[in-house]
PDB file of N, CA, C and O in Angstrom:
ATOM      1  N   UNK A   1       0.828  -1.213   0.000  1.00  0.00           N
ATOM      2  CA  UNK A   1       0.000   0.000   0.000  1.00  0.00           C
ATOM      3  C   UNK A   1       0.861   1.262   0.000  1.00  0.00           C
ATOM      4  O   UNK A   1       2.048   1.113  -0.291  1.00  0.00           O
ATOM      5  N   UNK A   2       0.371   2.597   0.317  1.00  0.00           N
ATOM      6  CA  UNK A   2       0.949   3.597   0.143  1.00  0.00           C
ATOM      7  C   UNK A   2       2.036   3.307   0.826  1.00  0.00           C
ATOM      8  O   UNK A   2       3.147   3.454   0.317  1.00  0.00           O
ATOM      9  N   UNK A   3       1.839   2.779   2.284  1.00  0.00           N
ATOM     10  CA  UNK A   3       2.776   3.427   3.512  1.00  0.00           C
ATOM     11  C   UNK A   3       3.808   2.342   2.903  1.00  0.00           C
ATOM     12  O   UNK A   3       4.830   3.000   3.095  1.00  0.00           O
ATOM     13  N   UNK A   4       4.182   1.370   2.417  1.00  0.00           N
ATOM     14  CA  UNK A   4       5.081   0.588   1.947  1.00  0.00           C
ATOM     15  C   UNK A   4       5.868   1.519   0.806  1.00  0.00           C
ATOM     16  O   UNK A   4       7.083   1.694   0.897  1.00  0.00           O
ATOM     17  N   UNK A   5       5.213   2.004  -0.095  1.00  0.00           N
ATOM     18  CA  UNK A   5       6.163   2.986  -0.484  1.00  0.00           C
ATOM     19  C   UNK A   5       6.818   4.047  -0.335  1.00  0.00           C
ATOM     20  O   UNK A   5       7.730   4.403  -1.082  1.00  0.00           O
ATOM     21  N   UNK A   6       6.508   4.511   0.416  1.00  0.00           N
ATOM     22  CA  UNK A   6       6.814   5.750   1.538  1.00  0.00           C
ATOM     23  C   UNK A   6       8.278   5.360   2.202  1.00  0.00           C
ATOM     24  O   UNK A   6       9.289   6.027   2.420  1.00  0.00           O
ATOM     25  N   UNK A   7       7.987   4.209   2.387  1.00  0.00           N
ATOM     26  CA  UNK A   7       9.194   3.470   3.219  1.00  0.00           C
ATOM     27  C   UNK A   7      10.358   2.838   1.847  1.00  0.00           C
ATOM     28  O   UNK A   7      11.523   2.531   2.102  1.00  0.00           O
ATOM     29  N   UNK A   8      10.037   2.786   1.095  1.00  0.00           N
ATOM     30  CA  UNK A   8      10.633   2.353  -0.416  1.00  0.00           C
ATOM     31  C   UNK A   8      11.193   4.023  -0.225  1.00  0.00           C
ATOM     32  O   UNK A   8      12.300   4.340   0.210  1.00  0.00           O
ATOM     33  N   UNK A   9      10.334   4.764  -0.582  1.00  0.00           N
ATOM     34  CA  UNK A   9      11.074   6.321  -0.966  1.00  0.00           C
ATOM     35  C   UNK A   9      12.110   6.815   0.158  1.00  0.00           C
ATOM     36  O   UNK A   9      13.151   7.415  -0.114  1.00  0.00           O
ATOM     37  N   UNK A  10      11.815   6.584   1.072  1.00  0.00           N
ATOM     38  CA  UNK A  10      12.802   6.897   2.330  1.00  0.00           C
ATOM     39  C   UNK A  10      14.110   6.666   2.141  1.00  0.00           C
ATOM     40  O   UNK A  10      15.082   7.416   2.052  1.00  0.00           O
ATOM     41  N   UNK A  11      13.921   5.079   2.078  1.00  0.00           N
ATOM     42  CA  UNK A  11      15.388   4.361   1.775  1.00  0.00           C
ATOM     43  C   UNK A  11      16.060   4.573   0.733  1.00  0.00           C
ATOM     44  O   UNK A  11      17.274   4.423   0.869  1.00  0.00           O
ATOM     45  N   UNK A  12      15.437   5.077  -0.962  1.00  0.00           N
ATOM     46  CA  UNK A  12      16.149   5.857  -1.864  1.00  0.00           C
ATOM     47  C   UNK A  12      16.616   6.520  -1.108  1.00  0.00           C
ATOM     48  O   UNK A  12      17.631   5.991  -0.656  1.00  0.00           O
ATOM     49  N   UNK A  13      16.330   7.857  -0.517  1.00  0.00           N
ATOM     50  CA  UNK A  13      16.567   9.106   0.004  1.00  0.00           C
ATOM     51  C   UNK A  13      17.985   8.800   0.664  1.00  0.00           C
ATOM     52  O   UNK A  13      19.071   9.294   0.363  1.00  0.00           O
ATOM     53  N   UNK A  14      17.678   7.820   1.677  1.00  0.00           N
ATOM     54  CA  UNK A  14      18.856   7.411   2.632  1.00  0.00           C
ATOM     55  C   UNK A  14      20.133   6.865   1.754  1.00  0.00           C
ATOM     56  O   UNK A  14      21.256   7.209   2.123  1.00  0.00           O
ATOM     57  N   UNK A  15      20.033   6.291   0.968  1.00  0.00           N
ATOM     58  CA  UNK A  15      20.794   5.564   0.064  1.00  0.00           C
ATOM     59  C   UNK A  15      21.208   7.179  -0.531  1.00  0.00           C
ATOM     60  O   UNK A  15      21.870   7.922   0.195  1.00  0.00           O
ATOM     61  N   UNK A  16      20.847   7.536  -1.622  1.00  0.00           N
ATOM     62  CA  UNK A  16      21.212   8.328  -1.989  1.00  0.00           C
ATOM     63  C   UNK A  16      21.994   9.595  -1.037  1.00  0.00           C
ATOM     64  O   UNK A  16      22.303  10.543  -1.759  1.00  0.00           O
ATOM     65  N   UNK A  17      22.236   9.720  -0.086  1.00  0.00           N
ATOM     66  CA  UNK A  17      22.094  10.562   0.988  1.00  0.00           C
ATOM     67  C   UNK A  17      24.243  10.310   1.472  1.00  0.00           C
ATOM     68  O   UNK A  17      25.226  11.019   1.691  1.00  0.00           O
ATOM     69  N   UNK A  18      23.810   8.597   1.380  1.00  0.00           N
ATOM     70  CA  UNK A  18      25.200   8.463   1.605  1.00  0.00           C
ATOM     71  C   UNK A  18      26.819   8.246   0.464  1.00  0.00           C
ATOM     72  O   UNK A  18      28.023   8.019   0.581  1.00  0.00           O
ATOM     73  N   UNK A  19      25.523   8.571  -0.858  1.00  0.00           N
ATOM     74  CA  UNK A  19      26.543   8.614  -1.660  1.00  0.00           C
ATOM     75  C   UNK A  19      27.547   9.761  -1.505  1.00  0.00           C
ATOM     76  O   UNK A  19      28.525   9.831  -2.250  1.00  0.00           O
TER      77      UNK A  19
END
């Protein structure tokens, strides 16, 4: 559902975050 992607988008964020 939404909140599963929310949590998908987060972890891009985070990922991306530590490049």
């Amino acid at each position: 559902g939404m909140a599963a992607n929310i949590v998908i988008v987060f972890e891009n964020i985070v990922i991306l975050a530590k490049k």
